[in-house]
N, C-alpha and C positions, 0 to 999 in steps of 0.2 A: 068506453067511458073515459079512459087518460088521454084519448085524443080529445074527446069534446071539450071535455075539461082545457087541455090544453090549446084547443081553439077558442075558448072564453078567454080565459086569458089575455091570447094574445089580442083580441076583440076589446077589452075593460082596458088593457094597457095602453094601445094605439089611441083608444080615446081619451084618456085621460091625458096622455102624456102629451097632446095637443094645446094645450091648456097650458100659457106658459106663463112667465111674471113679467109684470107691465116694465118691473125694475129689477133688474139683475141684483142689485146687491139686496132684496130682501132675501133672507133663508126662509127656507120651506123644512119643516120638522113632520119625520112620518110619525102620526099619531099609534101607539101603538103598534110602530111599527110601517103599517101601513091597511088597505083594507082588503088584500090578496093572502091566504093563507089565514089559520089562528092566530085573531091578534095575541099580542104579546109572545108571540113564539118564532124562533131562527124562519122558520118561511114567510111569514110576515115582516123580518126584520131584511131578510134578503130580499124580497118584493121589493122593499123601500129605497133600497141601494140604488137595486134598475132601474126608479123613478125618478133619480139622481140625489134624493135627501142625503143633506150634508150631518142632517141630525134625526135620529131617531130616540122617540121616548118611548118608557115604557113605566109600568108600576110597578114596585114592589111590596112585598110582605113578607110575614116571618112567618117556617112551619113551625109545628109545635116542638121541634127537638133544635131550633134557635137556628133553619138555614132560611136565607134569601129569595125567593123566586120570583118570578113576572109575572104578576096576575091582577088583575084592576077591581074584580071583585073576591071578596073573601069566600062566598060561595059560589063554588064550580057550577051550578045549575045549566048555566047559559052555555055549558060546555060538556052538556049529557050526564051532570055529576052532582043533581039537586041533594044538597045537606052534608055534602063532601068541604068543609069548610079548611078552607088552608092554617088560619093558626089552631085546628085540632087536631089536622094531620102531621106526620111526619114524613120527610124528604119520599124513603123509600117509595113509600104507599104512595103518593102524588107522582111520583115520576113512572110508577108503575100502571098509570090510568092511559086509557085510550081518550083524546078530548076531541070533540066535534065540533064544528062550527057550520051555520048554511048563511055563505053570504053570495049576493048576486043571483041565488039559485044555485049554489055550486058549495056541497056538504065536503068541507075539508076534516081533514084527520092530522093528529098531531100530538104530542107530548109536551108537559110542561117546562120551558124551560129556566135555569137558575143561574142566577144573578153574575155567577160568576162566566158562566157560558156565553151571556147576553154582552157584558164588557168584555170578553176575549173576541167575540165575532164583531163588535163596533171597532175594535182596535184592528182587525184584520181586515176591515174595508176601510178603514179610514175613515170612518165619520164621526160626532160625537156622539157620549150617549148624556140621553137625557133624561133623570131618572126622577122619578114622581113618587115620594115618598108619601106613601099612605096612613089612613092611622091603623094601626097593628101593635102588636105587642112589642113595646118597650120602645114604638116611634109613633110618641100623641102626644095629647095636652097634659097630661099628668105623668108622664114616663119616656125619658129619652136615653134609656139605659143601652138600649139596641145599635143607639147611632154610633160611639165609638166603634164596635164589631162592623160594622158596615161601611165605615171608612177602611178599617183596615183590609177585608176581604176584597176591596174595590183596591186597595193599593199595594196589594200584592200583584195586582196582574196590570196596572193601569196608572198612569199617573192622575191625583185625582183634581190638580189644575186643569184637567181635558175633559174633564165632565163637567154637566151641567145639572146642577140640584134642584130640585122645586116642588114645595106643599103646598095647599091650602093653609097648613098649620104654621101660624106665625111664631109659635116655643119651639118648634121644627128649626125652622129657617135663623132663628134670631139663636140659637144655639148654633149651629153649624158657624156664627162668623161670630161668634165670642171663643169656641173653641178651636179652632182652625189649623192655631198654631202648634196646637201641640199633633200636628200630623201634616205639617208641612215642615216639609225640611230648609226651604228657601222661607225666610220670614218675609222677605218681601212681593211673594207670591199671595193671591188670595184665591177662593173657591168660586167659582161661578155660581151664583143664585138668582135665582128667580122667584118672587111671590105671587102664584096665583092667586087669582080675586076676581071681581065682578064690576061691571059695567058704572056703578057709582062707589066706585073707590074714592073720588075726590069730599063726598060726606061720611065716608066709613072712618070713623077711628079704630086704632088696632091696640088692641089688649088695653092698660091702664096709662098709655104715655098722652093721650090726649090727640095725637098728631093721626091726620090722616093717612090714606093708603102712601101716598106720594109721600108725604113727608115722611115715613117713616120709613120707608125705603129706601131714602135716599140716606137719615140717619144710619141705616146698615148697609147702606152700599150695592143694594140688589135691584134686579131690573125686575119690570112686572111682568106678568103674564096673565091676560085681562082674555073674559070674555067678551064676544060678539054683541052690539049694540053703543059701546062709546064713540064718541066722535071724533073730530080731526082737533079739535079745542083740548082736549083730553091727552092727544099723543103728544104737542107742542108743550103742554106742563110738565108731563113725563120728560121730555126732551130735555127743557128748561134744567132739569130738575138734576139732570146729567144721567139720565134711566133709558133703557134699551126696552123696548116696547115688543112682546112679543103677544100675541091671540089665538084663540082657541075656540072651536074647532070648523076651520072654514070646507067647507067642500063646495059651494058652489062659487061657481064664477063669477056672477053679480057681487058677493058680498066681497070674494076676492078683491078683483078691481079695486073697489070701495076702500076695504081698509089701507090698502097698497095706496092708492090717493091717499090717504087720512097722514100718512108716511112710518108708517109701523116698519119695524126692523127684522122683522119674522112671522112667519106664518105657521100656527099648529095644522096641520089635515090628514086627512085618511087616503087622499085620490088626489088631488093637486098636482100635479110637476111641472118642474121646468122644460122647457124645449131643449 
């Protein structure tokens, strides 16, 4: 069975890894890691290395005794562990679960792993990490008590100019660069953000300022990270706008190409790679 397995692999990997960027200087981001291995865990995040990603994201959440870990959903379900919810668990209990995943036809096995393990392994391959801050306890719309703790855990092991932050949640993001300085030691340093959003950011306004996705982005200095379906009209305002264009989540080739023409700065995927 570890052979087969290991001949799938190297079957998924040969293919994918065929598949290269029409432009060198776009980065490719392994979603999750990548889609070999449990996502969000060390084999998926190793997967993502040998497909040459220069960044890997991943999600996190808080358990219920206030630690860190990489997991996209709050309920384990999809990982053999329906009702197993991470902020009512604690550390222990979670890292003591067996997690399944069948992807490709190929049921991997694996262990949750935590936040702090996830930025020791990006720092030991060299890439960056890209961390997707979810809503969880004490990181959402009405509670952002969590985020100092998780600057700091990240910056005991990691400098956190070398990561790359990004929510949904604009009190998320629009917090991390009002507070910044009090956990950079260089004032003239800033955090790397990103705000995801959707395909008509250009009519979304964000929270009470009036200003759209773009404009408000650029009032705090952060690039976007837009879903699949905007245009090339779209990336050029971003640009304009002095915003780095990053999308989410490409895996086929067709739309690859496409955005890569549209002239985006990064690509989110799960299979993608460079030659």
């Amino acid at each position: 069975m570890k052979f087969n397995k290991l001949i799938i692999n190297l079957i998924l990997f040969s293919c994918f890894s065929s598949v290269s960027a029409q432009k060198q200087n776009v980065q490719l981001v392994g979603h999750r890691g990548s889609d070999i291995g449990i996502e969000n865990t060390l084999d998926a995040f190793r997967q993502g290395v040998k497909r040459g990603y220069k960044f890997l994201e991943t999600d996190i959440r808080v358990t219920s005794d206030g630690h860190f870990v990489c997991s996209h959903d709050a309920d384990l379900k999809e990982w053999g562990h329906a009702g197993t919810v991470v902020e009512k668990t604690d550390l222990a209990t979670l890292q003591a679960l067996e997690l399944t995943q069948t992807r490709w036809g190929i049921e991997y096995k694996g262990k949750i792993t935590t936040l702090e393990e996830y930025i020791m392994y990006c720092d030991s391959a060299n890439v960056t990490p890209v961390v997707e801050l979810k809503r969880t306890t004490g990181i959402n719309e009405d509670d952002v008590s969590n985020l100092p703790k998780l600057l700091s855990v990240i910056q005991k092991k990691y400098a956190l100019t070398k990561c790359m932050f990004i929510s949904f949640m604009p009190i998320v993001v629009q917090w991390l660069r009002e507070n910044e300085q009090q956990f950079l030691q260089d004032t003239t340093q800033h955090l790397n953000l990103q705000f995801l959003c959707f395909e008509n950011m250009a009519e979304k306004t964000i929270l009470d300022s009036n200003l759209n996705t773009i404009e408000w982005c650029k009032k705090y200095k952060m690039d976007v990270d837009v879903r699949k379906g905007f245009d090339k009209q779209m990336v050029e305002r971003c640009h304009q706008a002095g915003l780095k264009v990053n999308c989410w989540t490409i895996d086929d080739t067709a739309t690859f190409n496409q955005v890569v023409d549209f002239g985006v700065d990064m690509v989110t995927t799960n299979k993608i790679a460079k030659q």
